[in-house]
C-alpha positions in Angstrom: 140.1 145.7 88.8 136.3 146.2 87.9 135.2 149.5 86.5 132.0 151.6 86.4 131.3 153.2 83.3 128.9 155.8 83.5 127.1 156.8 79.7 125.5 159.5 79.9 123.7 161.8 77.4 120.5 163.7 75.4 117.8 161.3 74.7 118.2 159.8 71.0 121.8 160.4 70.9 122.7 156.9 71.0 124.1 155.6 74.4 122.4 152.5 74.3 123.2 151.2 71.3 127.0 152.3 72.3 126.8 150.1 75.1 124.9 146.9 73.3 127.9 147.2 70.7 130.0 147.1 73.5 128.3 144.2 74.8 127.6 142.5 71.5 131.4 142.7 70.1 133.3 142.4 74.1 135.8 139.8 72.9 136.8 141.9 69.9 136.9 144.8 71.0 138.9 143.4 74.4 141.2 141.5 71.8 142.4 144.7 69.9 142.6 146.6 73.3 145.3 144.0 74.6 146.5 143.9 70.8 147.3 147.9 70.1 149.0 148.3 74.1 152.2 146.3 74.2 152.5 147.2 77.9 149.8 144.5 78.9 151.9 141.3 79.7 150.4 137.8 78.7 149.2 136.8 82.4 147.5 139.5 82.0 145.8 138.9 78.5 145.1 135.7 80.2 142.2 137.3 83.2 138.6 136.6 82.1 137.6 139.9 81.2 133.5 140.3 81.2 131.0 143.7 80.3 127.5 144.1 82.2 125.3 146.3 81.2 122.6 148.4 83.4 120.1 150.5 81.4 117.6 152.4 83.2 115.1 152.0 80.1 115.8 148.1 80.6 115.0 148.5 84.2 112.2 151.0 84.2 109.6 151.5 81.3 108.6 154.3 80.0 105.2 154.0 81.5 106.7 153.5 84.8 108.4 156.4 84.5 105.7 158.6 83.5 104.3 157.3 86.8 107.0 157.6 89.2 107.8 161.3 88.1 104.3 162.3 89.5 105.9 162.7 92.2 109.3 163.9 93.8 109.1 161.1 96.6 108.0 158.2 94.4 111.1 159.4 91.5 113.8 159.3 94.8 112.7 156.1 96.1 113.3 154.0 93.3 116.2 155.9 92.4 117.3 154.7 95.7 116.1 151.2 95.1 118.1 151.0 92.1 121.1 152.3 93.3 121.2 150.1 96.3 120.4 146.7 93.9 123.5 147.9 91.3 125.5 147.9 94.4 124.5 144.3 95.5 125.0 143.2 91.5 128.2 144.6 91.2 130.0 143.5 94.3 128.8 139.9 93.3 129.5 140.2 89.8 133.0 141.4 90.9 133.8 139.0 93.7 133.7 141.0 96.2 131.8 141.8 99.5 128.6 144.4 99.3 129.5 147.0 101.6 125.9 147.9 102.2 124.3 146.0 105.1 120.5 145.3 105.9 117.5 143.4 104.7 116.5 144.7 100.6 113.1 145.9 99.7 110.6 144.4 97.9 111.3 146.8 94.8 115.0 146.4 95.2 115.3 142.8 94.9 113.1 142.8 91.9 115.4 144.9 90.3 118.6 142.9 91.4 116.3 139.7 90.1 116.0 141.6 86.7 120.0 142.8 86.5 120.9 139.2 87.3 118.7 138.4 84.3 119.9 141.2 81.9 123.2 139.7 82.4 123.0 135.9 82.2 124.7 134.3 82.8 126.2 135.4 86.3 130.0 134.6 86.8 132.0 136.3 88.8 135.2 138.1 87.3 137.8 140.3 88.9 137.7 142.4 85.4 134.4 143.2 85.0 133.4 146.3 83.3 129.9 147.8 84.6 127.8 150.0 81.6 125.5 152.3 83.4 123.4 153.9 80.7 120.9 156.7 81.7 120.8 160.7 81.0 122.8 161.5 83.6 122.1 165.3 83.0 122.9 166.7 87.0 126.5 166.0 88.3 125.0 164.8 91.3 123.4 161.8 89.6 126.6 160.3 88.4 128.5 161.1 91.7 126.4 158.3 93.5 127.5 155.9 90.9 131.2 157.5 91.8 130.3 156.7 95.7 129.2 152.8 94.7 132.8 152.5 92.8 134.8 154.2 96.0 133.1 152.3 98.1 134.0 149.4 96.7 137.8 150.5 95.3 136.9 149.9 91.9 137.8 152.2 88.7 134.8 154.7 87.7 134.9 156.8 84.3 132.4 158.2 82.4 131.2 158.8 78.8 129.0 161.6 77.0 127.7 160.6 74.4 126.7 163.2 72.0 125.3 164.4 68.5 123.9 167.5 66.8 120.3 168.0 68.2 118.1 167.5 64.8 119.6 163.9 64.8 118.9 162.9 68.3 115.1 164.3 67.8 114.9 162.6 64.3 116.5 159.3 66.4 113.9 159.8 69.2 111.1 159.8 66.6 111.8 156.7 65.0 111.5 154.1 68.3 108.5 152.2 69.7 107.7 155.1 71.5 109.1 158.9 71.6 109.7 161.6 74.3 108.2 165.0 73.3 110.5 167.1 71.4 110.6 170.2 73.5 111.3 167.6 76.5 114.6 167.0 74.8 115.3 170.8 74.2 114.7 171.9 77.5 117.1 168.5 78.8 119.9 169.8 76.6 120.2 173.5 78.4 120.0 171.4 82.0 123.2 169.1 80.5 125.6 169.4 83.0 128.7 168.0 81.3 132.0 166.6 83.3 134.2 169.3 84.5 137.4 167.2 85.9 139.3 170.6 86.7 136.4 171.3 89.3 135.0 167.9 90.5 138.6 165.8 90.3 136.3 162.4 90.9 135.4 163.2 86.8 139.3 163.1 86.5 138.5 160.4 83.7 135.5 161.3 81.3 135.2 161.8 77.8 132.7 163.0 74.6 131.8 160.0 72.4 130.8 161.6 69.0 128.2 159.8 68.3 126.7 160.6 64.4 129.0 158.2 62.9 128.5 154.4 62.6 130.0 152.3 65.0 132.9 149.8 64.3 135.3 147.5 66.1 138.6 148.8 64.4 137.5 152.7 65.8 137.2 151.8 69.5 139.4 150.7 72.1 139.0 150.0 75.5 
């Protein structure tokens, strides 16, 4: 079965490099999984196994951003356009049949044109874990990733990643371009973090620590 994989946390605490080590080191770290759980059976081991990765900042530049959060309208609609292309790319990634009907916009099929590019090359795989990388700071952004993977009955989890503030602002100062520092602040007291005794769909989440450096032998799938 496929799997969503929400990553979710304060800008400069890491997520996407979690998810390009992820993607970088897949047969590895897919190898030790299978390796370390001695309930996994060899026809098993044996099912192509394949990570995808969807990052907003991939998707969406920072400029484009800026722009689009002008206004309320012009921030929903390609929140909707994106939402309705990870659909499409999923269900073919995962061989199996989009449950969303109708013509795509113009915007949308750029951005399924750009996730089928992210990803090359394209092959459909019955095990494919999806990395959806974004802030994710409102529950109700991650529970329409939740509705893509129910919709399709495939497996949904999520991840926080997470690290003491001064190192996400120092981290946020050091890229190609930075978000303001209070930005960051004021996103950390809107965090909404998974609650899976109230919301039960966030039944599987966890807190990555983050301020260490990332190795095969520490992470398991």
């Amino acid at each position: 079965m496929s799997c969503i994989v929400l990553v979710g946390g304060l800008i400069g605490c890491g997520k996407s490099t979690l998810v390009n080590f992820f993607f970088d080191n897949q047969n590895e770290l897919f190898e030790d999984s299978f390796t370390n759980d001695g309930r996994i059976n060899e026809s098993k081991k044996s099912k192509q196994n394949r990570t995808y990765k969807i990052l907003f900042d991939e998707l969406c530049s920072i400029k484009e951003q800026a722009e689009l959060m002008k206004t309320l309208k012009g921030w929903r609609n390609f929140r909707v356009d994106l939402l309705m292309a990870a659909e499409y790319f999923i269900s073919s990634s995962s061989d199996l049949e989009c449950q969303i009907t109708g013509p795509l916009s113009e915007r949308c099929q750029n951005l399924l044109n750009q996730l089928q590019k992210l990803n090359n090359p394209i092959s459909a795989s019955a095990r494919g874990i999806f990395f959806v990388e974004d802030n994710f700071y409102y529950r109700s952004m991650r529970y329409e990733w939740f509705q893509i993977a129910r919709r399709n009955n495939i497996g949904f989890c999520e991840v926080f990643v997470q690290c003491p503030l001064n190192m996400a602002i120092y981290r946020n100062s050091t890229r190609g371009y930075n978000i303001p520092e209070q930005k960051i602040k004021m996103m950390l007291t809107c965090m909404e973090y998974p609650n899976s005794v109230k919301y039960k769909w966030e039944k599987y989440s966890l807190v990555f620590d983050s301020s260490s450096e990332l190795n095969c032998s520490t992470l398991c799938i």
